[in-house]
C-alpha positions in Angstrom: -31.1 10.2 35.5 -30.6 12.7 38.5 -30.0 9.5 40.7 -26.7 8.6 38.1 -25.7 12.5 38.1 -25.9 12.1 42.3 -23.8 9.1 42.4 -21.4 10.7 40.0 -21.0 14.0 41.8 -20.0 11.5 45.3 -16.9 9.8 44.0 -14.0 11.2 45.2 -11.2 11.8 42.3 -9.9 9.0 42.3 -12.6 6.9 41.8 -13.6 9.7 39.0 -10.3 9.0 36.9 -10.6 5.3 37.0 -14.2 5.6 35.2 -13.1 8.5 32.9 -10.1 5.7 32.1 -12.4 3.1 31.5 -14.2 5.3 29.1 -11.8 6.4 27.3 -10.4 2.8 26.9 -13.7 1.7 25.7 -14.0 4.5 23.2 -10.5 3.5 21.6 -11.2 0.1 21.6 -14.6 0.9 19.5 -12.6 2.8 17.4 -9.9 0.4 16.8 -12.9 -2.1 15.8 -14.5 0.0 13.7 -11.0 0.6 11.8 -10.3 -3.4 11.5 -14.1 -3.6 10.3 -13.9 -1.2 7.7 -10.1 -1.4 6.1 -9.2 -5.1 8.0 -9.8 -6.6 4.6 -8.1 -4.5 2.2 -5.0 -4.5 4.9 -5.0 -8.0 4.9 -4.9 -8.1 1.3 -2.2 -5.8 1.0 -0.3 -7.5 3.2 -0.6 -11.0 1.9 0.4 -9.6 -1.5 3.5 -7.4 0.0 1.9 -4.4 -1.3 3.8 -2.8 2.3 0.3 -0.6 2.9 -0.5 0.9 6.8 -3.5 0.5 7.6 -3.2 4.3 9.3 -2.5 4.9 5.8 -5.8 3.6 5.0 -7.8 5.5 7.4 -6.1 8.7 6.4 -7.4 8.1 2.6 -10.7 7.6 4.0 -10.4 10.9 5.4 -8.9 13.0 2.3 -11.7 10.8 0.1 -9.1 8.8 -1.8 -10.5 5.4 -2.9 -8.3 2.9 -0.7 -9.3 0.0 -2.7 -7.6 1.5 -6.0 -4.7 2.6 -4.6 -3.8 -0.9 -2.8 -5.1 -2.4 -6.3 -2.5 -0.5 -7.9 0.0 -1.0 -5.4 -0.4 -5.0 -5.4 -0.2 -4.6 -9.2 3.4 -2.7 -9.0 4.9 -5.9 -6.3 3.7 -8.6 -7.8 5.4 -7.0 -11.2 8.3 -6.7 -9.5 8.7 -2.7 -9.4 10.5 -0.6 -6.6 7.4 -0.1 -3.6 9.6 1.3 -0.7 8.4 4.3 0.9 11.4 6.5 0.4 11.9 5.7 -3.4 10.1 3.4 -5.2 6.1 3.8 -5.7 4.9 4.6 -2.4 1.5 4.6 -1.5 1.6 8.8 -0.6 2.8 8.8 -4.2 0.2 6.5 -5.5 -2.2 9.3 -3.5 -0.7 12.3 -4.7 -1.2 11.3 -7.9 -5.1 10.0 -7.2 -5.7 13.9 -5.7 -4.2 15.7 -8.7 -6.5 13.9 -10.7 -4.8 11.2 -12.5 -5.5 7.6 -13.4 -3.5 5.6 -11.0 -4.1 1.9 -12.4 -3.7 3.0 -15.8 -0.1 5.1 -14.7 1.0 1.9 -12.8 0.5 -0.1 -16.1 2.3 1.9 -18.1 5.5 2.0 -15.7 5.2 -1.9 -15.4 5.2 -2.0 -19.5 7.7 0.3 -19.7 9.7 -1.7 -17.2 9.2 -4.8 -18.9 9.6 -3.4 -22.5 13.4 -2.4 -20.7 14.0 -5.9 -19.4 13.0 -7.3 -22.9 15.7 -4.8 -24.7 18.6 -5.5 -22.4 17.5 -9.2 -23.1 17.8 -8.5 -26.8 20.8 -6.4 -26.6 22.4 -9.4 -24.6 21.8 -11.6 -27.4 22.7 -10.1 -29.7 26.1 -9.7 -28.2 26.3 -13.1 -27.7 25.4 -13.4 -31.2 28.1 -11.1 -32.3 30.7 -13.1 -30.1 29.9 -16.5 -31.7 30.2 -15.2 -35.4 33.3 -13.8 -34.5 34.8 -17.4 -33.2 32.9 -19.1 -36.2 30.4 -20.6 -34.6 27.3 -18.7 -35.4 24.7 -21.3 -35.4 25.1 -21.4 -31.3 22.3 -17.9 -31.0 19.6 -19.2 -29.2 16.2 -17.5 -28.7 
């Protein structure tokens, strides 16, 4: 122990900064692996699904105990439905968050806009036929309204 504190207190500065460098890179790099270890997965699913999650954005829920898993659940549930996920205004993950901390359901709150969504896609189909409808039995030829 004294013999390591000896050989420590002979390097000149140089030789000092190169170590502490070395260090430092080695702590980083154990961070960055425990990171990948621990949200690597649920990255990799969010990004296979387009879900558009940062996997900084996944540590930082770790740290302000959201539940990572349900909030890239929810946000692979709103792409592959087809809603509005960009950060600055669709259903961004912060958003997804904020609503997790004030104490909401998020999966159940995503379902709801994607039926909501849907149930508007399904009226403006409706509407649409309807008008079609309208236009054939005013040119005579109302049995053309197709489901």
């Amino acid at each position: 122990m004294f013999a390591a504190i000896l050989v420590i207190a002979e390097l000149d500065a140089r030789d000092a900064l190169v170590i502490g460098g070395i260090a430092i890179s080695i702590l980083v790099a154990l961070a960055m692996f425990f990171v990948v270890l621990n949200y690597g997965a649920l990255w990799f699913q969010a990004y296979m699904s387009s879900a558009d999650v940062n996997i900084m954005s996944l540590v930082g829920m770790g740290f302000r105990q959201v539940k990572p898993k349900l909030i890239v659940g929810a946000k692979i549930m709103g792409a592959q439905a087809g809603l509005d996920i960009e950060r600055g205004s669709g259903m961004s993950t912060a958003r997804l968050e904020a609503h997790f901390l004030a104490g909401g359901d998020v999966v159940p709150a995503v379902g709801a806009v994607i039926n909501r969504v849907q149930d508007q896609a399904l009226m403006l189909r409706v509407d649409a036929q309807v008008g079609f409808g309208e236009e054939c039995v005013g040119n005579g030829q109302a049995g053309l309204l197709v489901a």
